[in-house]
C-alpha positions in Angstrom: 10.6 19.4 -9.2 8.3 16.3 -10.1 4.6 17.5 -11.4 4.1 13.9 -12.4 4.5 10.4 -11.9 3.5 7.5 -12.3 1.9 4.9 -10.1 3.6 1.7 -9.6 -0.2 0.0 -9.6 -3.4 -1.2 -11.6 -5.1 -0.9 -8.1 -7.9 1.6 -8.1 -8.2 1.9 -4.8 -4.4 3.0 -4.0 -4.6 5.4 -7.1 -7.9 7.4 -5.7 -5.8 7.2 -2.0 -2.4 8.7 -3.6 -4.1 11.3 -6.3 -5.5 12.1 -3.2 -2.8 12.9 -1.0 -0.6 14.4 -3.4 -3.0 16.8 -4.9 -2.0 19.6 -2.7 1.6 19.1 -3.6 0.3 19.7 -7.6 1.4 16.2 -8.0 -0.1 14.4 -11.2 -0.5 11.1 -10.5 -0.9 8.1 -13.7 -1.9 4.5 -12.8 0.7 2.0 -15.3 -2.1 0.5 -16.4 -3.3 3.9 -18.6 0.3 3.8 -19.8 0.4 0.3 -21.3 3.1 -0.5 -18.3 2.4 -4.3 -17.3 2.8 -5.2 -13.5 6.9 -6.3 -12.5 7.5 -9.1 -11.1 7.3 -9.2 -7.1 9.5 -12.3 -6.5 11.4 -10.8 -3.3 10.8 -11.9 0.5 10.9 -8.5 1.7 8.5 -5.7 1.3 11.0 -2.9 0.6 12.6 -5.0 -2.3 9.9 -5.3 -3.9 8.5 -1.5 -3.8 12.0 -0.7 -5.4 11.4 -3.7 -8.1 8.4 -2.2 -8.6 9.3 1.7 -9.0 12.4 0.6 -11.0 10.0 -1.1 -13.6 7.4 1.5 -13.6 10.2 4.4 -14.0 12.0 2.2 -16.6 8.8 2.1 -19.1 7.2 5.6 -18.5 10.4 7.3 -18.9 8.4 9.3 -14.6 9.3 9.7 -11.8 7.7 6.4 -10.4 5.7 5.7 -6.7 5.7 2.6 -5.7 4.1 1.1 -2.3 4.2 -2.9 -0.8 1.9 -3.7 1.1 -0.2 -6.5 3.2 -1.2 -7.7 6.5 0.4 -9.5 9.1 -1.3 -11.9 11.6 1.1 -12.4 14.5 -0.6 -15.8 14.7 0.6 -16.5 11.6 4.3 -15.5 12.0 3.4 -12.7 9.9 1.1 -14.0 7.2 -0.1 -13.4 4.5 3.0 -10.7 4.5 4.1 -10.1 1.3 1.9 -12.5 -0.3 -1.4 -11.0 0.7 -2.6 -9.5 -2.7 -2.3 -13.5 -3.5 -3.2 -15.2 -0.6 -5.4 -17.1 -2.0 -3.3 -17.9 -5.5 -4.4 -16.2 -9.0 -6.2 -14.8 -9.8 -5.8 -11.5 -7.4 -9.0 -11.6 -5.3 -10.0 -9.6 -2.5 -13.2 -12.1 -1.6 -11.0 -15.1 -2.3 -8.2 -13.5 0.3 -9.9 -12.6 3.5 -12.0 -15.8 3.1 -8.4 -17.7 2.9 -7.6 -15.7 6.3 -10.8 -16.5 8.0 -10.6 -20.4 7.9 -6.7 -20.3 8.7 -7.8 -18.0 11.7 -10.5 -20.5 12.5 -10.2 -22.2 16.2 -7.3 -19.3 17.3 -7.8 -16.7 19.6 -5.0 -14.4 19.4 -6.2 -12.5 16.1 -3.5 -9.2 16.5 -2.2 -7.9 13.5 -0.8 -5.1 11.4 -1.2 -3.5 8.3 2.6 -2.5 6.8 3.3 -0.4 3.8 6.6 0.6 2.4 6.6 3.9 -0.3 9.8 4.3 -2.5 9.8 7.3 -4.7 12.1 7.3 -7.6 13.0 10.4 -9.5 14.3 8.4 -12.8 15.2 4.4 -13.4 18.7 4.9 -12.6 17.9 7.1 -9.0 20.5 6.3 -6.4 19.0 8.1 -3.4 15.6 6.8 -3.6 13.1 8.4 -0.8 11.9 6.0 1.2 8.9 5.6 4.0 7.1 3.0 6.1 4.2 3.1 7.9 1.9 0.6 10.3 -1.2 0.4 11.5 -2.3 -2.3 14.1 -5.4 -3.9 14.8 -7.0 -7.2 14.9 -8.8 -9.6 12.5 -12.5 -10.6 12.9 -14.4 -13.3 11.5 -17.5 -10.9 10.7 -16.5 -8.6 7.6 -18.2 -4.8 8.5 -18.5 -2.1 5.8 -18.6 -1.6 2.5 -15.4 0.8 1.6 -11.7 0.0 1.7 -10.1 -3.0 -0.3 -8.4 -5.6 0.6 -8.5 -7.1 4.2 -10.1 -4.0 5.3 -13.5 -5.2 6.0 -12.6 -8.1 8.3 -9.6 -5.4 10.1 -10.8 -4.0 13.0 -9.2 -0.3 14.1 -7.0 -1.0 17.8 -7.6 2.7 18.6 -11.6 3.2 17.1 -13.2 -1.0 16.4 -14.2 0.4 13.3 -13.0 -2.0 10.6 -11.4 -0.1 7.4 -14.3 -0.7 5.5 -16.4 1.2 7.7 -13.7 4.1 7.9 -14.3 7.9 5.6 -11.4 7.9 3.6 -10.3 10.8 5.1 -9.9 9.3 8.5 -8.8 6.2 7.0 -6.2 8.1 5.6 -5.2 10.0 8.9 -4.8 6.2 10.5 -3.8 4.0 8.4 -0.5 2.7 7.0 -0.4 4.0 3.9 -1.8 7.3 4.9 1.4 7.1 7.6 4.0 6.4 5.0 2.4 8.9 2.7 2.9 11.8 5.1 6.2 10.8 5.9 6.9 11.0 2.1 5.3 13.9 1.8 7.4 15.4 4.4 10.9 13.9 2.5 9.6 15.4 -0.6 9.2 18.8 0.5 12.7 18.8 2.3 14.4 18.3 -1.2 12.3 20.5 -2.9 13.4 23.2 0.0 17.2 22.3 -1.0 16.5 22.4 -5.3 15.2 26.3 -5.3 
């Protein structure tokens, strides 16, 4: 039964949205970063590779159970960019500002502005974990030039909701949760997690 793990992320956003969601499992949750764990590498094309580089790494050091999520946006404009790149969109330093202005001036002059928030979780138990849980979720919308609200990270200001027009800046966090990619993945995770747990008693 895991009552901790660690978080496959510096990010303080996606640590507040995970101890979140897995507090009513009496799930523990520790960023790397108060660990002394350094960020892996991400070097893959594919957003499930490198969640699992990521968790693998995370697990390795901490001697946890390790979560770890990819995530970004893509613009079907873009033939899916920024993709996997999105948390460097705009090369390093990691900048949210630096990002979304990036996606505005590629964006500029083209009308078709759908696009999709993806996320990818992968759970593993220890470093070596051959049966990894796995869970994806999307969340579709569009991209506007006028940034709206002041929560949410990342693209979310400049995302507009398909179902609501609320960007995810302008979202609660609980309904941001209910909609959103991760909050998708998360609750398909969740439901993964309790399964096993069902079969270890």
């Amino acid at each position: 039964m895991i009552s901790r793990l660690v978080l496959a992320s510096s990010n303080p956003g996606k640590l507040r949205e995970f101890t979140r969601l897995l507090a009513p499992l009496g799930i523990d949750v520790v960023a790397q970063g108060a660990l002394g764990i350094t960020e892996a590498e991400e070097p893959h094309p594919t957003f499930i590779e490198n969640a699992l580089a990521k968790a693998r790494h995370a697990s390795a050091w901490a001697k946890l159970p390790a979560l770890a999520d990819d995530s970004g946006i893509c613009v079907d404009a873009l033939n899916g960019a920024p993709g996997v790149q999105s948390a460097r969109y705009a090369g390093e330093p990691k900048s949210d500002s630096r990002n979304n202005a990036r996606l505005i001036e590629v964006l500029s002059g083209i009308d078709d502005r759908r696009a999709h928030y993806y996320c990818v979780l992968v759970l593993m138990r220890s470093v070596d974990d051959s049966e990894p849980l796995i869970a994806e979720g999307t969340w579709w919308g569009t991209i506007a030039d006028e940034p709206r609200g002041t929560g949410g990270f990342g693209y979310d200001p400049h995302f507009r909701d398909a179902e609501t027009g609320m960007s995810g800046a302008e979202m609660p966090l609980e309904m941001k949760n209910a909609v959103s990619h991760r909050g998708k993945a998360m609750r398909v995770l969740i439901d993964r997690l309790n399964e096993v747990r069902a079969h270890e008693r």
